[in-house]
N, CA, C and O atoms as a CHARMM CRD file, in Angstrom:
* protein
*
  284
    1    1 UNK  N    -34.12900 -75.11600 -25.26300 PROA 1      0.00000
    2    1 UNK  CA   -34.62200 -76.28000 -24.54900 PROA 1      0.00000
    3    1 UNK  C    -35.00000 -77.42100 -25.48500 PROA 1      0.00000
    4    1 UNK  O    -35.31100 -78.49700 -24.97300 PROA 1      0.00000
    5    2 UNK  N    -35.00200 -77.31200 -26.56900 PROA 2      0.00000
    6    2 UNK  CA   -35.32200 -78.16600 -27.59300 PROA 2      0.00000
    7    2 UNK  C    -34.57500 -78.93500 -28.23900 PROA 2      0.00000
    8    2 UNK  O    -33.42400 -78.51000 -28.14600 PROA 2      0.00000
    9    3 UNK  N    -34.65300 -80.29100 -29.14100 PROA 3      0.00000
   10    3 UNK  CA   -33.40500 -80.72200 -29.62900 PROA 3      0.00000
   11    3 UNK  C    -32.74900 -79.97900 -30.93000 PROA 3      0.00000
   12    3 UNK  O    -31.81200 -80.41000 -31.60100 PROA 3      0.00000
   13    4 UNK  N    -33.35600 -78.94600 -31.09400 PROA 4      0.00000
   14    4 UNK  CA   -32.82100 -78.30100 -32.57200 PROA 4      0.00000
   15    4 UNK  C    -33.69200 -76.64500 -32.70800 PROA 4      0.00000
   16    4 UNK  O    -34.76600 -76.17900 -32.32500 PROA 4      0.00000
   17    5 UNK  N    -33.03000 -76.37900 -33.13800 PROA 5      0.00000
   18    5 UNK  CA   -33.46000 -74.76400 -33.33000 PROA 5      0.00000
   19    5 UNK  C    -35.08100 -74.64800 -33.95400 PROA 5      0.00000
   20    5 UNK  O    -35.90100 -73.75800 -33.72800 PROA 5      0.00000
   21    6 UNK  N    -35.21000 -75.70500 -34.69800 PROA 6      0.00000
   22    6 UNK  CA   -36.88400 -75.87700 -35.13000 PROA 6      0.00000
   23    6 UNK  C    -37.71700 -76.20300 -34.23800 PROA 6      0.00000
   24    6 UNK  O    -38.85900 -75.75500 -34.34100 PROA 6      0.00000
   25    7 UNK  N    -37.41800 -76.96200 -33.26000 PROA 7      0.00000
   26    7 UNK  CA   -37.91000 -77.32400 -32.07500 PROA 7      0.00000
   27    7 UNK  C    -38.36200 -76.17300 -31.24000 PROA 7      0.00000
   28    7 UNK  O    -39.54100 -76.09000 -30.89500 PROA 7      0.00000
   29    8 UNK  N    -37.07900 -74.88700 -30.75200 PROA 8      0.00000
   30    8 UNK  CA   -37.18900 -73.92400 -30.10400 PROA 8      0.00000
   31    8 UNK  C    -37.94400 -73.01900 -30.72400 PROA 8      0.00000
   32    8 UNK  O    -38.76200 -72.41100 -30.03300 PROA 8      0.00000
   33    9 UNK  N    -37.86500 -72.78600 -31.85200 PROA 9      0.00000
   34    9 UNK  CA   -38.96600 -71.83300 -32.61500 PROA 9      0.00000
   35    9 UNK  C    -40.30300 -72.12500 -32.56900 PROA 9      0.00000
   36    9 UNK  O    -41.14800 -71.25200 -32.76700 PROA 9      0.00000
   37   10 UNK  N    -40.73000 -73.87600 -32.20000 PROA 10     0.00000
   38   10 UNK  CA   -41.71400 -73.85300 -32.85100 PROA 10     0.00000
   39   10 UNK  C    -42.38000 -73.50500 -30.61000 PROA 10     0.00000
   40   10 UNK  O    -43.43300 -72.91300 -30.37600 PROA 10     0.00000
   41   11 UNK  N    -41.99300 -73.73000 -30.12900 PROA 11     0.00000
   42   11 UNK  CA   -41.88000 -73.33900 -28.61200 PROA 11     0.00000
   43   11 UNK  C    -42.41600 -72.19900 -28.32700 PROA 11     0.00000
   44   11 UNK  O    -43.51500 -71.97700 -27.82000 PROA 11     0.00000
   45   12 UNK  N    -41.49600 -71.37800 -28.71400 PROA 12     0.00000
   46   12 UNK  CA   -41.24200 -70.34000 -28.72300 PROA 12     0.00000
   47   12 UNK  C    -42.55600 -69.40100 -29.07100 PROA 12     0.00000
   48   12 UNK  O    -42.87500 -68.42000 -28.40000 PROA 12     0.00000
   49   13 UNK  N    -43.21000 -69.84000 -30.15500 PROA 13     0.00000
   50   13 UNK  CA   -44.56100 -69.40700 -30.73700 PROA 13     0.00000
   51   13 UNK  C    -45.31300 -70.14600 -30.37100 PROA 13     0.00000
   52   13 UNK  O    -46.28200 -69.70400 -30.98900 PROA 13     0.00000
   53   14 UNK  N    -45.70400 -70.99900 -29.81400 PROA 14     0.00000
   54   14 UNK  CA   -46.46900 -71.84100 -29.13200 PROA 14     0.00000
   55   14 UNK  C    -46.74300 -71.12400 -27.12800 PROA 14     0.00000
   56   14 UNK  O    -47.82800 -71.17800 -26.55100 PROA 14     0.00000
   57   15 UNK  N    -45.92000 -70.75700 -26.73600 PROA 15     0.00000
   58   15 UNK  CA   -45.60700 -69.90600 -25.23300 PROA 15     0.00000
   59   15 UNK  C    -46.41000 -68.65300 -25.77300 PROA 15     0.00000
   60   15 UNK  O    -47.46100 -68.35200 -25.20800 PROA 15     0.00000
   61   16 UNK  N    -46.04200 -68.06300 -26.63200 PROA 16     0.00000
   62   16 UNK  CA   -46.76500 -66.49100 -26.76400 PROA 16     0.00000
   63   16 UNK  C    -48.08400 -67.00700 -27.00500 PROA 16     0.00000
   64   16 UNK  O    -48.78300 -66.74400 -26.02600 PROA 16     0.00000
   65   17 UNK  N    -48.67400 -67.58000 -27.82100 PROA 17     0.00000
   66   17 UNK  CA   -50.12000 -67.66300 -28.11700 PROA 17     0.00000
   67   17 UNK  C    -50.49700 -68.32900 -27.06300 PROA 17     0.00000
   68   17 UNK  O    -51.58300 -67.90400 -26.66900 PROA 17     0.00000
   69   18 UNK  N    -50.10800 -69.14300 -26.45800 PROA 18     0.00000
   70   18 UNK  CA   -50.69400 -69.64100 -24.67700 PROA 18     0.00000
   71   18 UNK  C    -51.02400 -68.53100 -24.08000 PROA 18     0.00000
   72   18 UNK  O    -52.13700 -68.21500 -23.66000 PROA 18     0.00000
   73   19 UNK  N    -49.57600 -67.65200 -24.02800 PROA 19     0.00000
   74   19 UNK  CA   -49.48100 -66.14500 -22.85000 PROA 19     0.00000
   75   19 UNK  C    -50.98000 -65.65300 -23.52000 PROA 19     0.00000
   76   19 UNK  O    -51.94200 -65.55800 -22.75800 PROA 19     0.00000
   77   20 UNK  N    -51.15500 -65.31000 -25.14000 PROA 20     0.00000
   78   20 UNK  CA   -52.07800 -64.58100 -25.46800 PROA 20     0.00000
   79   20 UNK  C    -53.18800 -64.89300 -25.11800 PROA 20     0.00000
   80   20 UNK  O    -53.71500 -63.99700 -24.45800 PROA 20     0.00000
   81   21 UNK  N    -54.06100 -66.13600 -25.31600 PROA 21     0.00000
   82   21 UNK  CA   -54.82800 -66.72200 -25.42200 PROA 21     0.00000
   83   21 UNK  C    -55.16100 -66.72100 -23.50400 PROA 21     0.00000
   84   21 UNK  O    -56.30900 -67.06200 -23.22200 PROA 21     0.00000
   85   22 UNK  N    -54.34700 -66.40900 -22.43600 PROA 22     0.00000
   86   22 UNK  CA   -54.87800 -66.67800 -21.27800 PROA 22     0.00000
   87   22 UNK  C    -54.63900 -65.61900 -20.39100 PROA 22     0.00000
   88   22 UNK  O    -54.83400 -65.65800 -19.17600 PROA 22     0.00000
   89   23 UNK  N    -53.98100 -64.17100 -21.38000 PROA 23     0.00000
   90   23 UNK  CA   -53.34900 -62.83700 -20.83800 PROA 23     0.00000
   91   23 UNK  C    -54.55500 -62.63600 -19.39400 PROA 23     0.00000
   92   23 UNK  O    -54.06700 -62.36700 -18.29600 PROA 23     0.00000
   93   24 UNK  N    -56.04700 -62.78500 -19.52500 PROA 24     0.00000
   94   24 UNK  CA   -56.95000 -62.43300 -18.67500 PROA 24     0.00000
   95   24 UNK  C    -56.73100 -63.19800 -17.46300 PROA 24     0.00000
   96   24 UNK  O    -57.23700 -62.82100 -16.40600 PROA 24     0.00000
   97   25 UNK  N    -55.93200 -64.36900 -17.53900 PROA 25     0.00000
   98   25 UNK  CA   -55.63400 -65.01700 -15.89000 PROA 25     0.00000
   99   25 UNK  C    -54.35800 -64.16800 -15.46200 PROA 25     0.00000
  100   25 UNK  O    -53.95700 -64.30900 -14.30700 PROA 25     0.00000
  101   26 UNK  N    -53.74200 -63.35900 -16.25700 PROA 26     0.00000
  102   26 UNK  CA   -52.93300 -62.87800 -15.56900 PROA 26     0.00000
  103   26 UNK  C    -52.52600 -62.10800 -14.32200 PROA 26     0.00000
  104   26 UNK  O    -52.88600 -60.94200 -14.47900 PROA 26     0.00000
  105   27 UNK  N    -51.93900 -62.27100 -13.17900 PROA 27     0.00000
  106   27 UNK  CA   -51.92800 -61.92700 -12.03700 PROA 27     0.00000
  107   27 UNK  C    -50.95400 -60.81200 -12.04100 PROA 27     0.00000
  108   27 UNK  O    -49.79000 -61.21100 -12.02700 PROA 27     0.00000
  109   28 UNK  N    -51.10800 -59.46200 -12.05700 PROA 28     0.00000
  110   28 UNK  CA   -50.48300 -58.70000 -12.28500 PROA 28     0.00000
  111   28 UNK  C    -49.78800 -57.92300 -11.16300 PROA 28     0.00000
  112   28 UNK  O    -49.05900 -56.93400 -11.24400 PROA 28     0.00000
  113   29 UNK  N    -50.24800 -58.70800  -9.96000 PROA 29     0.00000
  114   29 UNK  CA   -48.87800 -58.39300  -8.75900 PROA 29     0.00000
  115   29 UNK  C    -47.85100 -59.33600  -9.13800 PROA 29     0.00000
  116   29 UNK  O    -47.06900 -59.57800  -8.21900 PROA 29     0.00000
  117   30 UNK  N    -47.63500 -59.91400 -10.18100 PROA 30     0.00000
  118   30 UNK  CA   -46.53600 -60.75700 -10.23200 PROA 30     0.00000
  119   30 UNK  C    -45.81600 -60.76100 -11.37000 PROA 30     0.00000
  120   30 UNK  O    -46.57800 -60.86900 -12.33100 PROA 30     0.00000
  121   31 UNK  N    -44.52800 -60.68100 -11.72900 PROA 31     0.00000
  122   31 UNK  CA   -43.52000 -60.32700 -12.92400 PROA 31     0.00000
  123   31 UNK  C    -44.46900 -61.01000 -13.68900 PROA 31     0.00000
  124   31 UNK  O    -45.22200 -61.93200 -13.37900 PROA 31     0.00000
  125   32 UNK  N    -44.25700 -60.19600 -15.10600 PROA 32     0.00000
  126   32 UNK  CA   -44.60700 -60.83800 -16.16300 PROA 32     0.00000
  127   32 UNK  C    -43.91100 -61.84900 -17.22800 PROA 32     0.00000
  128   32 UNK  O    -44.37300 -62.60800 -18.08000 PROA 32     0.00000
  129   33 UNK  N    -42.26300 -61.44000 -16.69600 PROA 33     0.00000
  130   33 UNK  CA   -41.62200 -62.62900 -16.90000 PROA 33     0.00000
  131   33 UNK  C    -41.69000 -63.19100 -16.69200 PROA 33     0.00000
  132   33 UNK  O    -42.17300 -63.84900 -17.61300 PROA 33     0.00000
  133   34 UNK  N    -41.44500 -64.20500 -15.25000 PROA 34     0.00000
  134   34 UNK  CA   -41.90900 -64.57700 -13.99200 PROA 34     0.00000
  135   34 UNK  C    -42.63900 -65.80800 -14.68900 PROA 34     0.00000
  136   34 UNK  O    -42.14100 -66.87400 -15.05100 PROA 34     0.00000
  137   35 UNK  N    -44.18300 -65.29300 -14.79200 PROA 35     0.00000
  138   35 UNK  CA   -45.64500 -66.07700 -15.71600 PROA 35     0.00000
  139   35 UNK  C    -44.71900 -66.33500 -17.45600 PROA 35     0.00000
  140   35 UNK  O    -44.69200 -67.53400 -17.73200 PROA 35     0.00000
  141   36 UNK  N    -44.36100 -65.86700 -18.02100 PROA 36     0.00000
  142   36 UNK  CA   -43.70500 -66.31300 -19.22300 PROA 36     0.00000
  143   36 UNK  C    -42.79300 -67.36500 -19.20600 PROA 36     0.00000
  144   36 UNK  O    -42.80300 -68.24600 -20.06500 PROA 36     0.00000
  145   37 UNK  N    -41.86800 -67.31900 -18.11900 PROA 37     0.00000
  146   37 UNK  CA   -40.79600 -68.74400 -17.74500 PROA 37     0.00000
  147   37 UNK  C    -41.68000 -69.82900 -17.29800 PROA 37     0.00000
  148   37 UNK  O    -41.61500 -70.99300 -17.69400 PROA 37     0.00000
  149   38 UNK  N    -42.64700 -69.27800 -16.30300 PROA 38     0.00000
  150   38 UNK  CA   -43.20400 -70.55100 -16.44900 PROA 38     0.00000
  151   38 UNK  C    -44.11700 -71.46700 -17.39200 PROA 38     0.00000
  152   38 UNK  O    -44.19400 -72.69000 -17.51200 PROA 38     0.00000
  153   39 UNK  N    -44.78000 -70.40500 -18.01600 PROA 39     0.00000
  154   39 UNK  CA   -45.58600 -71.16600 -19.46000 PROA 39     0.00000
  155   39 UNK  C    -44.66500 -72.00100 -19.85500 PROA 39     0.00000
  156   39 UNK  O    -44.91700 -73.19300 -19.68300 PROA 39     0.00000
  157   40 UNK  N    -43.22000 -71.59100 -20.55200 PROA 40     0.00000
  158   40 UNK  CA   -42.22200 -72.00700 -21.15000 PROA 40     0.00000
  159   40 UNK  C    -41.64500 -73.15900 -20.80700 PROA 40     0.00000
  160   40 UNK  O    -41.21200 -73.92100 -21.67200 PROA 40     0.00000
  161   41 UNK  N    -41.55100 -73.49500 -19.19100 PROA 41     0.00000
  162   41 UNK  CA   -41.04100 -74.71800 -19.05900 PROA 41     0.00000
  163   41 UNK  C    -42.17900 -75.58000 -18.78000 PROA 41     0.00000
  164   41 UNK  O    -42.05500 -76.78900 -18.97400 PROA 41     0.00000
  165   42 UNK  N    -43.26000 -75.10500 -18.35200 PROA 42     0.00000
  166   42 UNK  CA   -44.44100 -76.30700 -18.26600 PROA 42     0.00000
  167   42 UNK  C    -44.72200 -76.89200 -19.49200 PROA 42     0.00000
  168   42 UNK  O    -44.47200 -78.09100 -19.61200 PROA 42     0.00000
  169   43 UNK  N    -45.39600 -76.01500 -20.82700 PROA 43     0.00000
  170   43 UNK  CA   -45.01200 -76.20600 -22.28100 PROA 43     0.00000
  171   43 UNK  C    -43.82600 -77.49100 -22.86000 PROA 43     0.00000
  172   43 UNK  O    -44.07800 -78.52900 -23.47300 PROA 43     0.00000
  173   44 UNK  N    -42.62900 -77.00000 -22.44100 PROA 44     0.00000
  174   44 UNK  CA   -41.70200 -77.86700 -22.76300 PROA 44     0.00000
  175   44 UNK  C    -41.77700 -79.31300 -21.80600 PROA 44     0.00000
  176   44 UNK  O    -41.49000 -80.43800 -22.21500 PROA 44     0.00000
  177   45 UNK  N    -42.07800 -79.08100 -20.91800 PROA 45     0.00000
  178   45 UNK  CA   -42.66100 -80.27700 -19.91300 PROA 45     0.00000
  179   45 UNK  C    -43.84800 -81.26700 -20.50700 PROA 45     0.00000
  180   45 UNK  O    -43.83400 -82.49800 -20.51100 PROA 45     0.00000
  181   46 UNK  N    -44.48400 -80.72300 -20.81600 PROA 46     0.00000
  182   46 UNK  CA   -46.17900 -80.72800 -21.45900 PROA 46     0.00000
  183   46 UNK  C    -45.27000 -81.55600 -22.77000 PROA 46     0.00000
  184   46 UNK  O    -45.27000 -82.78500 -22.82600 PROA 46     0.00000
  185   47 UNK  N    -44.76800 -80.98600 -23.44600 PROA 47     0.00000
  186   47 UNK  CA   -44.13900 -82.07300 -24.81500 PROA 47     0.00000
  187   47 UNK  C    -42.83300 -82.99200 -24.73000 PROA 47     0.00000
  188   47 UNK  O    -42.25800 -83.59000 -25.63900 PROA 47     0.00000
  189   48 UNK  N    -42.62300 -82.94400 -23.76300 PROA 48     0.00000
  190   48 UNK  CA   -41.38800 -83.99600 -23.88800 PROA 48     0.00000
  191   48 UNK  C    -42.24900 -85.42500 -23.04800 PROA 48     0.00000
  192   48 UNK  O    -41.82500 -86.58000 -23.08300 PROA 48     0.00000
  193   49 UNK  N    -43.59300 -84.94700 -22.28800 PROA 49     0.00000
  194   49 UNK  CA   -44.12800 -86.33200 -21.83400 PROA 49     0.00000
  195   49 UNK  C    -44.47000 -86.56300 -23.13200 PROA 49     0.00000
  196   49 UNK  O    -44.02400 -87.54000 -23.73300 PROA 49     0.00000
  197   50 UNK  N    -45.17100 -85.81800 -23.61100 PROA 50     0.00000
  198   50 UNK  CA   -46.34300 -86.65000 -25.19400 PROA 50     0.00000
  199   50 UNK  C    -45.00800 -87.79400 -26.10400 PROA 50     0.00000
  200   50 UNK  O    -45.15800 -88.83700 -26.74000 PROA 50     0.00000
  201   51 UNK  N    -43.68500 -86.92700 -25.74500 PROA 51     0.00000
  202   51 UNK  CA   -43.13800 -87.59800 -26.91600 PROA 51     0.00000
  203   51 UNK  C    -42.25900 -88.63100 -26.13700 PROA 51     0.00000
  204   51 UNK  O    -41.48100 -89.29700 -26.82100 PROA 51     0.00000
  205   52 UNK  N    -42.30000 -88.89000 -24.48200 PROA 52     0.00000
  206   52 UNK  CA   -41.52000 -89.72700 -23.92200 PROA 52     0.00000
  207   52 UNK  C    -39.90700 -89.41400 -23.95000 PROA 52     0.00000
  208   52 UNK  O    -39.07000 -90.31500 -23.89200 PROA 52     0.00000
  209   53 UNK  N    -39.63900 -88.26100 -24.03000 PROA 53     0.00000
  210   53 UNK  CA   -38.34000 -87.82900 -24.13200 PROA 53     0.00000
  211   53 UNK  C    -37.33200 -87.11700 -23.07900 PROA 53     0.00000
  212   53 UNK  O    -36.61500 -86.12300 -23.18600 PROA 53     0.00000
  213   54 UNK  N    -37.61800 -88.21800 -21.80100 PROA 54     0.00000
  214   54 UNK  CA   -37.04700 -87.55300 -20.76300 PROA 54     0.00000
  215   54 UNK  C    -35.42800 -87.64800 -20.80600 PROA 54     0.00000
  216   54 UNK  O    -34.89800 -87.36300 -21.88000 PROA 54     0.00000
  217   55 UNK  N    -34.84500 -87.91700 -20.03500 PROA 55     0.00000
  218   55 UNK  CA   -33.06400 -88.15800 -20.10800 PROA 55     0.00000
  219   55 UNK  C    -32.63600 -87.06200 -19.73700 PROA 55     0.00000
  220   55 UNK  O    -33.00700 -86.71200 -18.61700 PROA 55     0.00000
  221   56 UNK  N    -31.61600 -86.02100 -20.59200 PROA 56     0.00000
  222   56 UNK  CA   -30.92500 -85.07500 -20.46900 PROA 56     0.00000
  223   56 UNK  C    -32.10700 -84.05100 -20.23600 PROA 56     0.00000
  224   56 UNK  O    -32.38500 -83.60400 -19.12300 PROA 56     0.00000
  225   57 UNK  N    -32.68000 -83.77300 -21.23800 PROA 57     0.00000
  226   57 UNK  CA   -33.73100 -82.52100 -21.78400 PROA 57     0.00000
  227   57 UNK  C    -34.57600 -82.40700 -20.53100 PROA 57     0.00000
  228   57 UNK  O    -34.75500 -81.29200 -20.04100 PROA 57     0.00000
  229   58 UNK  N    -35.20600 -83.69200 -19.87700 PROA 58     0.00000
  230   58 UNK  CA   -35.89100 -83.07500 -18.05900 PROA 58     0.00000
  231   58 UNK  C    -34.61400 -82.61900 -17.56200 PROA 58     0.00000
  232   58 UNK  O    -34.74800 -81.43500 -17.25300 PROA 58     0.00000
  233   59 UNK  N    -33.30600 -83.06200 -17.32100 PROA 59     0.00000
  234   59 UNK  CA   -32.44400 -82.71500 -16.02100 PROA 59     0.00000
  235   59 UNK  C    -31.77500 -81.41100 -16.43800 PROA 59     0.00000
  236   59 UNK  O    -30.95900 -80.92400 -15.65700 PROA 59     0.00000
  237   60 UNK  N    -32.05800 -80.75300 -17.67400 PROA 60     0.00000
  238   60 UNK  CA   -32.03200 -79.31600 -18.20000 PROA 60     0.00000
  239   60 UNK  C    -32.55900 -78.54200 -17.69500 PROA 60     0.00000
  240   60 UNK  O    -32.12100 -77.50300 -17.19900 PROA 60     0.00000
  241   61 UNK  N    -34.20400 -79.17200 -17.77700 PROA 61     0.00000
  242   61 UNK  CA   -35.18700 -77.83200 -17.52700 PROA 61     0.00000
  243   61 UNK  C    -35.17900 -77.78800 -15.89000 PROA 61     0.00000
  244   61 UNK  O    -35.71600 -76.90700 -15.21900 PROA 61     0.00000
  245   62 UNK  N    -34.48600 -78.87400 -15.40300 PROA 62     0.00000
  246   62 UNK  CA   -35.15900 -79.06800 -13.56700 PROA 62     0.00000
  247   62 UNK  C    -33.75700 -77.95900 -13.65700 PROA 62     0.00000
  248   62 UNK  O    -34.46000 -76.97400 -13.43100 PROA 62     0.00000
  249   63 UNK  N    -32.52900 -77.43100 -13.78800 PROA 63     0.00000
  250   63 UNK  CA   -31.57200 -77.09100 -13.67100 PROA 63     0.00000
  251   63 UNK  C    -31.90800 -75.47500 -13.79600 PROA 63     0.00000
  252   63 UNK  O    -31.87100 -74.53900 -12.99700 PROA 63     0.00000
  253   64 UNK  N    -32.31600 -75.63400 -15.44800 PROA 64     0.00000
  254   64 UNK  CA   -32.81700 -74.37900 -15.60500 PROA 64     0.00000
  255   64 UNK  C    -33.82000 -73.27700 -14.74300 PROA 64     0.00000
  256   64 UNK  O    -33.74100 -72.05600 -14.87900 PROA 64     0.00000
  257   65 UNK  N    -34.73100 -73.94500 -13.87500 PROA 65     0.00000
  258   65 UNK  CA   -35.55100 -74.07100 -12.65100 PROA 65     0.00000
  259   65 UNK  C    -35.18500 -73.47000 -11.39600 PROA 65     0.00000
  260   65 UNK  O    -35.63400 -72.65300 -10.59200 PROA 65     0.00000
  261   66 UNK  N    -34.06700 -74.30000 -11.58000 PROA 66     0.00000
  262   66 UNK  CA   -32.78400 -73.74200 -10.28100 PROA 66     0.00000
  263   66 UNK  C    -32.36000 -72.98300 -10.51800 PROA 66     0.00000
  264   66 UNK  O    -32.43300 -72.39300  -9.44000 PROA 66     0.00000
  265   67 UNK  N    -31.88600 -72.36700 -11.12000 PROA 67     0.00000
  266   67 UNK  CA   -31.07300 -70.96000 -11.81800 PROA 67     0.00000
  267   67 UNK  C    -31.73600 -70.33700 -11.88100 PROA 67     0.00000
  268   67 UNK  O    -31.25300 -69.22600 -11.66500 PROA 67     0.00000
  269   68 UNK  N    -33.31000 -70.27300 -12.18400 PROA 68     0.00000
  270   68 UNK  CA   -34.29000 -68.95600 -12.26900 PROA 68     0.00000
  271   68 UNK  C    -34.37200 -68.97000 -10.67900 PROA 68     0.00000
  272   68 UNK  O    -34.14100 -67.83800 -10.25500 PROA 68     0.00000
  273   69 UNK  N    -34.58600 -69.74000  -9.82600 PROA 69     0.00000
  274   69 UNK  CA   -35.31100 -69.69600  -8.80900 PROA 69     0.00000
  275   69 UNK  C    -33.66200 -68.63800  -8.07000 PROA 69     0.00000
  276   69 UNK  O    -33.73500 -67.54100  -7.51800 PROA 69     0.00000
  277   70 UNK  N    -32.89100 -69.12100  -8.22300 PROA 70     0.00000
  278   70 UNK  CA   -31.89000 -68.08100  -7.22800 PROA 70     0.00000
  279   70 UNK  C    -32.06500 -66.43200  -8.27900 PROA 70     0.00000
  280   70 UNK  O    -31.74200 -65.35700  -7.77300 PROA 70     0.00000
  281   71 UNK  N    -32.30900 -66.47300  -8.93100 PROA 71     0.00000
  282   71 UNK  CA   -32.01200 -64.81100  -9.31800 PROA 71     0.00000
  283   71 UNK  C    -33.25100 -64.32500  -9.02100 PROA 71     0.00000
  284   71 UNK  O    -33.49400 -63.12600  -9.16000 PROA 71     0.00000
């Protein structure tokens, strides 16, 4: 979801220490993937406002969104 593989890494470790840091709100009638996709795209949501970088990279994640939501 990022513009470069440094981008996704740095994501990537940024989502787990969120997940970690808030494991106790976790709602555990509900996938734990599920709560991980969404950290992940709110996160990536959450930094593409700070940096004003909408265009392609929002009409990705709204896509990506769609594709989780049918499986």
């Amino acid at each position: 979801m990022g513009n470069s593989k440094a981008d996704a890494k740095d994501y990537v470790q940024a989502v787990f220490i969120s997940a970690y840091k808030h494991v106790e709100k976790y709602d555990s009638s509900k996938s734990f993937s599920t709560c991980l996709f969404r950290v992940a795209i709110n996160h990536c949501l959450m930094d593409w406002r700070k940096k004003k970088q909408y265009g392609m990279n929002y009409v990705r994640v709204l896509r990506l969104i769609a594709q989780a939501r049918k499986s």
